[in-house]
PQR file with spaces between the fields and no chain letter, atoms N, CA, C, O and H, PARSE charges and radii, in Angstrom:
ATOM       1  N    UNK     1       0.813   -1.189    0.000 -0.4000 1.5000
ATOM       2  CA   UNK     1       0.000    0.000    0.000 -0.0000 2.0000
ATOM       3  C    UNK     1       0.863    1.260    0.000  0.5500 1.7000
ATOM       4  O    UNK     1       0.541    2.232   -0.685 -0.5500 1.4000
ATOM       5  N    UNK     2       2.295    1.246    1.001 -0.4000 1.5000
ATOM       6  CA   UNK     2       3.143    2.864    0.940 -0.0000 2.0000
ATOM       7  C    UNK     2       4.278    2.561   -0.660  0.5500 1.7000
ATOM       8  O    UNK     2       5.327    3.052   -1.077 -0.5500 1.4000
ATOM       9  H    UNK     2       2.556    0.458    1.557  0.4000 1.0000
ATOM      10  N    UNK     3       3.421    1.605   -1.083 -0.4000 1.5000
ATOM      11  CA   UNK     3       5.011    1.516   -2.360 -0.0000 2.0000
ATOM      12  C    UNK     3       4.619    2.595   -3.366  0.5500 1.7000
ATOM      13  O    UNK     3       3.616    2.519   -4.074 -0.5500 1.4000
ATOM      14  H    UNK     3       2.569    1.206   -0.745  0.4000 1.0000
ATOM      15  N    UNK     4       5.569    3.700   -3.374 -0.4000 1.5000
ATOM      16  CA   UNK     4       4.946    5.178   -4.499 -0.0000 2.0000
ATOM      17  C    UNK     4       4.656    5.547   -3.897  0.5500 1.7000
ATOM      18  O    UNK     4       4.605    6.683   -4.369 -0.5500 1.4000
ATOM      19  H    UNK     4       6.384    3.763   -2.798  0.4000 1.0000
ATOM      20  N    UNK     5       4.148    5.657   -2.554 -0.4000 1.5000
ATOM      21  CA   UNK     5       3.510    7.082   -1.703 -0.0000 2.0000
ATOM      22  C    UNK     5       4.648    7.819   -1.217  0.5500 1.7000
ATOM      23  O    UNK     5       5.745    7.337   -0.936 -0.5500 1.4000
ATOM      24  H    UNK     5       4.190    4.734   -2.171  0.4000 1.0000
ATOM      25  N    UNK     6       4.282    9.088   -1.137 -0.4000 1.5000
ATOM      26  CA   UNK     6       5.599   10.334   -0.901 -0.0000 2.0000
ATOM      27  C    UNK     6       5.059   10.276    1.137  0.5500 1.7000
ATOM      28  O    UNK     6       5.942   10.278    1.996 -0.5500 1.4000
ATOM      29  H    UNK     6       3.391    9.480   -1.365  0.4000 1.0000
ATOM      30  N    UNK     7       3.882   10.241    1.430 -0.4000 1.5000
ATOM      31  CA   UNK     7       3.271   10.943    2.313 -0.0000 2.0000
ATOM      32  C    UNK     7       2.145   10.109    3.329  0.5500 1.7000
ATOM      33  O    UNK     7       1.124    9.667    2.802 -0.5500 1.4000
ATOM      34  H    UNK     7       3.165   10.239    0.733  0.4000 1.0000
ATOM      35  N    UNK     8       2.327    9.959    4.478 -0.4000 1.5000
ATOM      36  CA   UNK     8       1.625    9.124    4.997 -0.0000 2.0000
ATOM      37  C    UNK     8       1.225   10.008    6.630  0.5500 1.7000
ATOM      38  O    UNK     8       1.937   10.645    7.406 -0.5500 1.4000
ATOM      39  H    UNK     8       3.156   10.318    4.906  0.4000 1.0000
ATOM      40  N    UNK     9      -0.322    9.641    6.634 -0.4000 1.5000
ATOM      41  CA   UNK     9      -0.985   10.382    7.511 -0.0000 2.0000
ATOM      42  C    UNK     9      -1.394    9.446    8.552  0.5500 1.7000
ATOM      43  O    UNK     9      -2.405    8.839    8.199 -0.5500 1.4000
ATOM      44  H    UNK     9      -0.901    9.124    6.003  0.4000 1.0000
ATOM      45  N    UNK    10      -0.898    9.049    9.911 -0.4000 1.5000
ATOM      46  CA   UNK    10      -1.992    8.492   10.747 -0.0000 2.0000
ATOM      47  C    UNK    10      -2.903    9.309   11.764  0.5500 1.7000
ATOM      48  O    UNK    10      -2.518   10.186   12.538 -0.5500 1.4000
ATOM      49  H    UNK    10      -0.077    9.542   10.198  0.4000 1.0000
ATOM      50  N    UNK    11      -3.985    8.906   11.620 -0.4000 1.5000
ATOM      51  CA   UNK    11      -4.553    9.152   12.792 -0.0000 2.0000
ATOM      52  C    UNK    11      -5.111    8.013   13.826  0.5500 1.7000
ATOM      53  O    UNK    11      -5.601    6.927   13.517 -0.5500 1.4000
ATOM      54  H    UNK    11      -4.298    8.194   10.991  0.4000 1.0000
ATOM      55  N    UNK    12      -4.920    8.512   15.048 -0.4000 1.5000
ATOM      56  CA   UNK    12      -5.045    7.800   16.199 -0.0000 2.0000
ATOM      57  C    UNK    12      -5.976    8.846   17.049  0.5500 1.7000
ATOM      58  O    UNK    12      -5.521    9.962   17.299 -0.5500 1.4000
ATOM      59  H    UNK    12      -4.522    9.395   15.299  0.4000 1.0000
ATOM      60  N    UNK    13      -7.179    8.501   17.454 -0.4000 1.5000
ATOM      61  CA   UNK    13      -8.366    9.673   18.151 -0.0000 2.0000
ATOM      62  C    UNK    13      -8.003   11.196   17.502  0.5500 1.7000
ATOM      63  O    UNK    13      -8.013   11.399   16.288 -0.5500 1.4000
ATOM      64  H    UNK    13      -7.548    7.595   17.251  0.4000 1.0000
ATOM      65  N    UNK    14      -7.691   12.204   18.484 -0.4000 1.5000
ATOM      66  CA   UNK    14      -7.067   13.308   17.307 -0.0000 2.0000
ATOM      67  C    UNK    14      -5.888   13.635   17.084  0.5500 1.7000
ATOM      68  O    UNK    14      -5.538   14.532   16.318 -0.5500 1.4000
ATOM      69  H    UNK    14      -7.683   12.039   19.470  0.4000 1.0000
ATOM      70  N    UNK    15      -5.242   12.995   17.680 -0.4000 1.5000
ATOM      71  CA   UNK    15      -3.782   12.807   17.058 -0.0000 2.0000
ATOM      72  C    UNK    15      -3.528   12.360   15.960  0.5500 1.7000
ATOM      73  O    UNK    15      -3.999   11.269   15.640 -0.5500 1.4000
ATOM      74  H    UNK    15      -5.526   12.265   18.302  0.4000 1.0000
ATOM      75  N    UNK    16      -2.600   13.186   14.965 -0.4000 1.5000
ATOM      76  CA   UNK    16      -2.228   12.881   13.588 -0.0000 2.0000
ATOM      77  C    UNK    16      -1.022   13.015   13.327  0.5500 1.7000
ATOM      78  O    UNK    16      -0.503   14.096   13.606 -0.5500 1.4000
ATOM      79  H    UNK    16      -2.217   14.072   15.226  0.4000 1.0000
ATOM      80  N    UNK    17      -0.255   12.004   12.740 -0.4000 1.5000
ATOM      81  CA   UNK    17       1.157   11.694   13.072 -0.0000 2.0000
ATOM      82  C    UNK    17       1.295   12.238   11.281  0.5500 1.7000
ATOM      83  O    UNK    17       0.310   12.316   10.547 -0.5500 1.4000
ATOM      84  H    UNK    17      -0.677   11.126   12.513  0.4000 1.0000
ATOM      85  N    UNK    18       2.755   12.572   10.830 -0.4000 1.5000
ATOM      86  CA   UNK    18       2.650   12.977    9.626 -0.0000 2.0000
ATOM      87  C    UNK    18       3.690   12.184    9.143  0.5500 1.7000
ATOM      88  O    UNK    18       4.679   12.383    9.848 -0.5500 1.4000
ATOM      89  H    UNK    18       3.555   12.509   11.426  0.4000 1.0000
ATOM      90  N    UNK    19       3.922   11.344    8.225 -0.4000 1.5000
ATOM      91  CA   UNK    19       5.788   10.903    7.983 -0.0000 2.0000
ATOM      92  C    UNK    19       5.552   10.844    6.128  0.5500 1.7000
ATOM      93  O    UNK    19       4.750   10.522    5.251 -0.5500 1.4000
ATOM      94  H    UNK    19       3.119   11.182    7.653  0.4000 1.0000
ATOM      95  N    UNK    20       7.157   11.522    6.415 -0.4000 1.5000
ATOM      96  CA   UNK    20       7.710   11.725    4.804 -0.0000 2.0000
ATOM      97  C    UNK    20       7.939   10.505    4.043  0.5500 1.7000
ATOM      98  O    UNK    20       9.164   10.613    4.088 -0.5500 1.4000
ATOM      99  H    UNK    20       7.808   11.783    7.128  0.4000 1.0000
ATOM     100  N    UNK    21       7.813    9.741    3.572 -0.4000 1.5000
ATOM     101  CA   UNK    21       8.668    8.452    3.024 -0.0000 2.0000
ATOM     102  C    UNK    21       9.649    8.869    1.721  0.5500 1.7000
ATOM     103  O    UNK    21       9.729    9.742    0.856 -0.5500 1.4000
ATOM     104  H    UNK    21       6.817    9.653    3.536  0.4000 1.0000
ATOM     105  N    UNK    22      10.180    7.933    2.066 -0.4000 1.5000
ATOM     106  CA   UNK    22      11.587    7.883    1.004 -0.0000 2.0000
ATOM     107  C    UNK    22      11.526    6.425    0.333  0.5500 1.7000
ATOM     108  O    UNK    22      10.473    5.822    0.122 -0.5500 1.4000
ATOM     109  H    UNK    22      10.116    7.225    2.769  0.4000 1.0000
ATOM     110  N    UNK    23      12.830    5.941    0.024 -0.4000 1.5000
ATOM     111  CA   UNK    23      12.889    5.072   -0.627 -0.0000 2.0000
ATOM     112  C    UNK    23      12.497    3.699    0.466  0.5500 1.7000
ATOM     113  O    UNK    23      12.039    2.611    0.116 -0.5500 1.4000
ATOM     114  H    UNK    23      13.685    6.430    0.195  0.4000 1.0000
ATOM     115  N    UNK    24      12.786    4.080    1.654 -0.4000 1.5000
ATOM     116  CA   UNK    24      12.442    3.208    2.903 -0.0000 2.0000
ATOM     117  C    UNK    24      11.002    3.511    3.978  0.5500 1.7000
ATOM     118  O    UNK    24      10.641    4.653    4.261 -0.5500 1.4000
ATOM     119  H    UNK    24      13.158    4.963    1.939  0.4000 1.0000
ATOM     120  N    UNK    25      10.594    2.779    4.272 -0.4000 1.5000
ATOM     121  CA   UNK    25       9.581    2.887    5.202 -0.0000 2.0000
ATOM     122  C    UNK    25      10.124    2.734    7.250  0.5500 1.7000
ATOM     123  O    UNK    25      10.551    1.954    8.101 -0.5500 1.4000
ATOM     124  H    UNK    25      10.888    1.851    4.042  0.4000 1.0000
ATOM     125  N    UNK    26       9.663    4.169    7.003 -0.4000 1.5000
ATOM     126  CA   UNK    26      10.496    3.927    8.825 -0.0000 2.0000
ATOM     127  C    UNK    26       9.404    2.643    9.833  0.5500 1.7000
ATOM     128  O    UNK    26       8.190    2.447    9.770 -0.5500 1.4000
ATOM     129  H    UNK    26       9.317    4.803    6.311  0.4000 1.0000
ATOM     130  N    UNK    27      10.149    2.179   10.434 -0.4000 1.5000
ATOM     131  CA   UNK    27       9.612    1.177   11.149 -0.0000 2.0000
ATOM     132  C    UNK    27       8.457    1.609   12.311  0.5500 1.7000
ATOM     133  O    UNK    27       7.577    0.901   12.801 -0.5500 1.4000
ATOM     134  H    UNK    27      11.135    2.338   10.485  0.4000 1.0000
ATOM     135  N    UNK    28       8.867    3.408   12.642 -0.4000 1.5000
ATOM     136  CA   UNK    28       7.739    3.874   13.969 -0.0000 2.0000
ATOM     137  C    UNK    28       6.355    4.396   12.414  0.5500 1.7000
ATOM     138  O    UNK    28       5.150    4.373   12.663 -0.5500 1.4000
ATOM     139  H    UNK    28       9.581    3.984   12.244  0.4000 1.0000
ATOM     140  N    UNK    29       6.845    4.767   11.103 -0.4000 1.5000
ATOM     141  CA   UNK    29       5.223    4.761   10.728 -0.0000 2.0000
ATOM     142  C    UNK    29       4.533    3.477   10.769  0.5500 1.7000
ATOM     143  O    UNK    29       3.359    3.403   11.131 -0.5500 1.4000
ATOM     144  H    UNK    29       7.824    4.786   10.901  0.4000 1.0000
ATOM     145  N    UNK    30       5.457    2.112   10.286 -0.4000 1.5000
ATOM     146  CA   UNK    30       4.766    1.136   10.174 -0.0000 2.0000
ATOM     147  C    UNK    30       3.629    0.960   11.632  0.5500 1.7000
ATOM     148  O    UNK    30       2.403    0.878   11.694 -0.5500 1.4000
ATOM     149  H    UNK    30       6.411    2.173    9.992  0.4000 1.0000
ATOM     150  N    UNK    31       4.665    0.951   12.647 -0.4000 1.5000
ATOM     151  CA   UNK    31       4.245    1.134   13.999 -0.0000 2.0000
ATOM     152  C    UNK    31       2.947    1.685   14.359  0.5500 1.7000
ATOM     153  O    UNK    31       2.228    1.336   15.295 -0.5500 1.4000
ATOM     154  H    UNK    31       5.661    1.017   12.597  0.4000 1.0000
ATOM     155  N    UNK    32       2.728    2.658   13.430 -0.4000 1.5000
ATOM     156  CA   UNK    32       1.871    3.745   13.590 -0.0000 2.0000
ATOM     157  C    UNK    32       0.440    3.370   12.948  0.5500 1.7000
ATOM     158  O    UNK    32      -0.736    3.631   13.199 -0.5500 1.4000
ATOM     159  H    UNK    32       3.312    2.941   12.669  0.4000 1.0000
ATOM     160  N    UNK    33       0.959    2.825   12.249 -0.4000 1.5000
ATOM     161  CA   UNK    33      -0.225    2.453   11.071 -0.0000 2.0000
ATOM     162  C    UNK    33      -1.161    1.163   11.554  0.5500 1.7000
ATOM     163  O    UNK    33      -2.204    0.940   10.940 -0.5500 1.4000
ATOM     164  H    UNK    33       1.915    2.613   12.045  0.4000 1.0000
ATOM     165  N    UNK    34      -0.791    0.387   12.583 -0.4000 1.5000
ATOM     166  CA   UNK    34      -1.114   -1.018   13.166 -0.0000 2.0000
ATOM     167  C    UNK    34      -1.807   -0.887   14.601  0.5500 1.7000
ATOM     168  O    UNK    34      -1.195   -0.653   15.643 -0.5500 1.4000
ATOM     169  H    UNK    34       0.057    0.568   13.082  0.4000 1.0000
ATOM     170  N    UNK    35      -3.177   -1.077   14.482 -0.4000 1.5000
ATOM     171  CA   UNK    35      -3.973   -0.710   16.230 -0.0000 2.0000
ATOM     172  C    UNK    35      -3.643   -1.661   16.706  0.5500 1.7000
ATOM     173  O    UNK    35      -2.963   -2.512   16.132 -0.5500 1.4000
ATOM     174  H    UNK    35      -3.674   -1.268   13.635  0.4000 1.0000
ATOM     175  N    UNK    36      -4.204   -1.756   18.291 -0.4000 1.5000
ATOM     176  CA   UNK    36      -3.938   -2.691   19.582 -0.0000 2.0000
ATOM     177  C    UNK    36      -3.447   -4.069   18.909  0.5500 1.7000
ATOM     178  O    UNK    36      -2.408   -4.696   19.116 -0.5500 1.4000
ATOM     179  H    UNK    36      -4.757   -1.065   18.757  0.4000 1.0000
ATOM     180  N    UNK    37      -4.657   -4.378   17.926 -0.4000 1.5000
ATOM     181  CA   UNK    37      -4.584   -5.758   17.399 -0.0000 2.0000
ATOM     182  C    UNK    37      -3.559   -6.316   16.876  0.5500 1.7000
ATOM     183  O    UNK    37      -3.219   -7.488   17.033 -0.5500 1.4000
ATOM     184  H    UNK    37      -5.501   -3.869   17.758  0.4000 1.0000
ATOM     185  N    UNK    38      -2.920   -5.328   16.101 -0.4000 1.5000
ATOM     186  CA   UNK    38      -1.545   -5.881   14.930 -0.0000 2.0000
ATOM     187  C    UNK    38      -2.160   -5.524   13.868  0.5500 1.7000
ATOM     188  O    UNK    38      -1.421   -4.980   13.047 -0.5500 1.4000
ATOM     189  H    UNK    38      -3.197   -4.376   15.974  0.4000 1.0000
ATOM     190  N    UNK    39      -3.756   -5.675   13.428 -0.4000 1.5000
ATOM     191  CA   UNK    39      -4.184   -4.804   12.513 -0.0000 2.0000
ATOM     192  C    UNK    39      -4.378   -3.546   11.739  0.5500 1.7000
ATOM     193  O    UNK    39      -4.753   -2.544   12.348 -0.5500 1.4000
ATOM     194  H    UNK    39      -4.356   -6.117   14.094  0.4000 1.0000
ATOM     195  N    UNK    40      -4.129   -3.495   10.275 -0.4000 1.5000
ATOM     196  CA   UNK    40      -4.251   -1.679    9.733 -0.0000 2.0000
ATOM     197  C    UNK    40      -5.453   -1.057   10.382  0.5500 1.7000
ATOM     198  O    UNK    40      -6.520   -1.667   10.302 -0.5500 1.4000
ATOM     199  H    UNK    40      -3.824   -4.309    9.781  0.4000 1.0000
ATOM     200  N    UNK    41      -5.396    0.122   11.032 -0.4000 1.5000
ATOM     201  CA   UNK    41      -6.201    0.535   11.380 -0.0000 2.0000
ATOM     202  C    UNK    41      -7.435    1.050    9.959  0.5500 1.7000
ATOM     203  O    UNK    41      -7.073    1.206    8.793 -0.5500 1.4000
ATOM     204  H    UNK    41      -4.529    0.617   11.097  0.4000 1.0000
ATOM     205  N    UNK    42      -8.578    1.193   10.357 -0.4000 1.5000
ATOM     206  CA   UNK    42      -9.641    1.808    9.598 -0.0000 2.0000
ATOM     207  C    UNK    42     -10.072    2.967    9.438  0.5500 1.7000
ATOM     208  O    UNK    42     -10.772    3.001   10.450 -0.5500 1.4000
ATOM     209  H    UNK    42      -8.872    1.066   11.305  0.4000 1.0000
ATOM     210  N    UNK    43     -10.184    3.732    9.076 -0.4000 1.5000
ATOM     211  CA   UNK    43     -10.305    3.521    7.473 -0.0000 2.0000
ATOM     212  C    UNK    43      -9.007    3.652    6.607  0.5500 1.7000
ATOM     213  O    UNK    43      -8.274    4.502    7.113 -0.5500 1.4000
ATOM     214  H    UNK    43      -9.615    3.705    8.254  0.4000 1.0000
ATOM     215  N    UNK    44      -8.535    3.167    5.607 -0.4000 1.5000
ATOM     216  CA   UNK    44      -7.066    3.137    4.976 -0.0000 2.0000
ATOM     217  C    UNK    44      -7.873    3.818    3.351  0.5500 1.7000
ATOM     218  O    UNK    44      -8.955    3.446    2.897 -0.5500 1.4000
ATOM     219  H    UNK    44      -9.130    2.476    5.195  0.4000 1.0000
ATOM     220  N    UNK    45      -6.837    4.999    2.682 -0.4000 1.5000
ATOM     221  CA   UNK    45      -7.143    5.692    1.914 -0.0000 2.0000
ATOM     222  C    UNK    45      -5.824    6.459    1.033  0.5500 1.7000
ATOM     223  O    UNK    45      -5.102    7.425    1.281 -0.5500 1.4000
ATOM     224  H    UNK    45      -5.958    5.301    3.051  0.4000 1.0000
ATOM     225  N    UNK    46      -5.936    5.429   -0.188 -0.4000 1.5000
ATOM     226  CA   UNK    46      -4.717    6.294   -0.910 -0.0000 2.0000
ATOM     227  C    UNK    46      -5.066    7.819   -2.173  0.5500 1.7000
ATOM     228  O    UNK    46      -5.592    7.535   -3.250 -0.5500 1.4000
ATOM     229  H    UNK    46      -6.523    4.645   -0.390  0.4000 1.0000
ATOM     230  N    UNK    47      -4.845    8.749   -1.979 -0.4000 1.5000
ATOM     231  CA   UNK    47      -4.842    9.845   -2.891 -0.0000 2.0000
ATOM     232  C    UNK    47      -3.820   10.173   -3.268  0.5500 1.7000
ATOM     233  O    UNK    47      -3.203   10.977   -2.570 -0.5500 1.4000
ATOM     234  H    UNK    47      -4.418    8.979   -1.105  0.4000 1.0000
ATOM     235  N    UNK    48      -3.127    9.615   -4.716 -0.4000 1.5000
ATOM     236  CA   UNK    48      -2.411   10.046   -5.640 -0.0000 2.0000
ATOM     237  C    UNK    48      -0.870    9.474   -4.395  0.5500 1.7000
ATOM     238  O    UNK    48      -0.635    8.303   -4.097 -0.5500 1.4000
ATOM     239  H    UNK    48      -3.629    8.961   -5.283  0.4000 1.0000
ATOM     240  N    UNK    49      -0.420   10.170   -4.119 -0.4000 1.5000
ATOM     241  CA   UNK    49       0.909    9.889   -3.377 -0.0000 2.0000
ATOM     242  C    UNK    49       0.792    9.526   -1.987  0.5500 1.7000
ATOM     243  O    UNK    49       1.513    8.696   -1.434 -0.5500 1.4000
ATOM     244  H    UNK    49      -0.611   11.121   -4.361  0.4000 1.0000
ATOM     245  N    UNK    50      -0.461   10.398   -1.253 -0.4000 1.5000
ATOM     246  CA   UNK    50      -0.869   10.358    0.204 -0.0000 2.0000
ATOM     247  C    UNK    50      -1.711    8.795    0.355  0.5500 1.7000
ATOM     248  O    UNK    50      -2.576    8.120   -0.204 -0.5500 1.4000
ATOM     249  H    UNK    50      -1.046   11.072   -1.703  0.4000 1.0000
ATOM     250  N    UNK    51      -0.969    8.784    1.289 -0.4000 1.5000
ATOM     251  CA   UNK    51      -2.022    7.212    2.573 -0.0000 2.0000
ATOM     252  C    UNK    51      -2.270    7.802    3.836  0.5500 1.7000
ATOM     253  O    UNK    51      -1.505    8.176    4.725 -0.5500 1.4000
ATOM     254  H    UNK    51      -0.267    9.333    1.743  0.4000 1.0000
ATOM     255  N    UNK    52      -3.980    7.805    3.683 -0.4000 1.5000
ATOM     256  CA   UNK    52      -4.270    8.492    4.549 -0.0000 2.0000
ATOM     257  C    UNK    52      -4.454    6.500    5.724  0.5500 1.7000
ATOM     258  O    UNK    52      -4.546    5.335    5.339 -0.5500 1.4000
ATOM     259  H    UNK    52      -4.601    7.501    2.960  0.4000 1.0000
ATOM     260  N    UNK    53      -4.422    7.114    7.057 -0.4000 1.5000
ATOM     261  CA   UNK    53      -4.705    5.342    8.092 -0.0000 2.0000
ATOM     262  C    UNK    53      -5.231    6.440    8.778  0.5500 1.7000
ATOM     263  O    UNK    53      -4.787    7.563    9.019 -0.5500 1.4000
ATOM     264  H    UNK    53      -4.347    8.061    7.370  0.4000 1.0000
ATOM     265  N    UNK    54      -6.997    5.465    9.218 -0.4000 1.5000
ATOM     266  CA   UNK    54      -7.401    6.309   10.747 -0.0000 2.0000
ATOM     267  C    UNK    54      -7.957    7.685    9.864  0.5500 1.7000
ATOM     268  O    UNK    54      -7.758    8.218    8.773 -0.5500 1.4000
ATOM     269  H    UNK    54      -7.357    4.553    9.022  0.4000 1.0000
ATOM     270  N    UNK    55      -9.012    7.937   11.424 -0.4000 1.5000
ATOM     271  CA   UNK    55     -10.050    9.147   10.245 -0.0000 2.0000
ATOM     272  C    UNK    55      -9.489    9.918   11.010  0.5500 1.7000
ATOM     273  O    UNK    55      -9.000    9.623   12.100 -0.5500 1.4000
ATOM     274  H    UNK    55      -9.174    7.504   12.311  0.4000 1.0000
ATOM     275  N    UNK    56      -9.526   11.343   10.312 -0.4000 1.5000
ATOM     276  CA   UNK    56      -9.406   12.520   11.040 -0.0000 2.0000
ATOM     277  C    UNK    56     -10.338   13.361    9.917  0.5500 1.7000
ATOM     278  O    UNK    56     -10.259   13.066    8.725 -0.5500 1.4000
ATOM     279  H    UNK    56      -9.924   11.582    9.426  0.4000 1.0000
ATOM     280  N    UNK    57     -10.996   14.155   10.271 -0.4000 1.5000
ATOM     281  CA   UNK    57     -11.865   15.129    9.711 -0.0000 2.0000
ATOM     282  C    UNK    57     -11.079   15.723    8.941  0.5500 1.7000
ATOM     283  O    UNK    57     -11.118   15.615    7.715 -0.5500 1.4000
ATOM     284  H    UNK    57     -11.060   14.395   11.240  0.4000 1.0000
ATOM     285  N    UNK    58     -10.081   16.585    9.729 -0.4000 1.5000
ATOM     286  CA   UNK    58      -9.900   17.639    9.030 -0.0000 2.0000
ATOM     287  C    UNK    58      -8.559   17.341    7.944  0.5500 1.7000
ATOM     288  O    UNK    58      -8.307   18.144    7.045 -0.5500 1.4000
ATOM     289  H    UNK    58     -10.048   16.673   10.725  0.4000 1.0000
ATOM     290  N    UNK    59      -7.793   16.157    8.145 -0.4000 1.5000
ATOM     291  CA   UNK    59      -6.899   15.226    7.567 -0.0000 2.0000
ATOM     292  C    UNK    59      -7.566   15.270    5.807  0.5500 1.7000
ATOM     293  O    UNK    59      -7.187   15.860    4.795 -0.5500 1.4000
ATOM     294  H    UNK    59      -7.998   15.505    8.875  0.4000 1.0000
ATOM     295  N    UNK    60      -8.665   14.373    6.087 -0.4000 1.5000
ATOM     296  CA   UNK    60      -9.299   14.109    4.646 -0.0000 2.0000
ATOM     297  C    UNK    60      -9.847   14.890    4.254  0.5500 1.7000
ATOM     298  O    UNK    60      -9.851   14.783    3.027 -0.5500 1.4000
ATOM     299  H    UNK    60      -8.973   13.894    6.909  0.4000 1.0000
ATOM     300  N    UNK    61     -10.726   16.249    4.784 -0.4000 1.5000
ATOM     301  CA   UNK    61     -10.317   17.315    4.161 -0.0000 2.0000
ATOM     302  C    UNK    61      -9.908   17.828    3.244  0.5500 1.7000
ATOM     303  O    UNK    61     -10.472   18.139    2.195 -0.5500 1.4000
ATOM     304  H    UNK    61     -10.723   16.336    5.781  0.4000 1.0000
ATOM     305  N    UNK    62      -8.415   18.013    3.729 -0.4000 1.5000
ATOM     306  CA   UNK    62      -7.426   18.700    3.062 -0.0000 2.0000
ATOM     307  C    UNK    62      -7.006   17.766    2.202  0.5500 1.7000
ATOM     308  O    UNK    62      -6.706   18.267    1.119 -0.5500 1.4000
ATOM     309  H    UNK    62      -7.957   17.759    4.581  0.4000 1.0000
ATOM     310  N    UNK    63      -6.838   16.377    2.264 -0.4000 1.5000
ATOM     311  CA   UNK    63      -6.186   15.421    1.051 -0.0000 2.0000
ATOM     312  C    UNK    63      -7.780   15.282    0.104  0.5500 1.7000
ATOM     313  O    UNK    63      -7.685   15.120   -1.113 -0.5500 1.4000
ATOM     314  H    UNK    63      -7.082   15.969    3.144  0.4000 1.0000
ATOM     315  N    UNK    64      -8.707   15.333    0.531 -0.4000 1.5000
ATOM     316  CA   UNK    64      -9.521   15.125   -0.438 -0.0000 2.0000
ATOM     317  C    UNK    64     -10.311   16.483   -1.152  0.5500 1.7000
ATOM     318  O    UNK    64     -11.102   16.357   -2.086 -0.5500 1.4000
ATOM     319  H    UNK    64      -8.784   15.464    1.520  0.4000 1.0000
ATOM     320  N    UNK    65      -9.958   17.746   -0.559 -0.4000 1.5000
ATOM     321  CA   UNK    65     -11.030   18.743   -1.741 -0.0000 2.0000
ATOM     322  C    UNK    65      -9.645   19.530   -2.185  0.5500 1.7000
ATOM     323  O    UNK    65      -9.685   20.418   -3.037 -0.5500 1.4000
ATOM     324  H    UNK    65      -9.315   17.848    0.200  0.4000 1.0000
């Protein structure tokens, strides 16, 4: 899902974590991206370069208008 994405958004309640990606995926977004369970959190959402994980209002928002 982050292979080609520049930009990755989590949210966790209203906390929203922001990470740059490069050619590597840092291990605290992976971290980030995985609830209590070990599971991707919900809702998961790619726009063009951005992965949005986890809702935030005002997150999708801005990646989506």
């Amino acid at each position: 899902m982050l292979k080609g994405a520049a930009r990755l958004l989590v949210a966790k309640g209203k906390k929203l974590d922001e990470f740059k990606l490069a050619s590597r995926v840092p291990a605290d977004a992976v971290d980030a991206m995985l609830g209590p369970t070990g599971n991707l959190r919900a809702p998961c959402l790619r726009v063009g370069k951005t992965v949005l994980v986890g809702f935030n209002e005002d997150a999708y928002r801005d990646v989506l208008l």
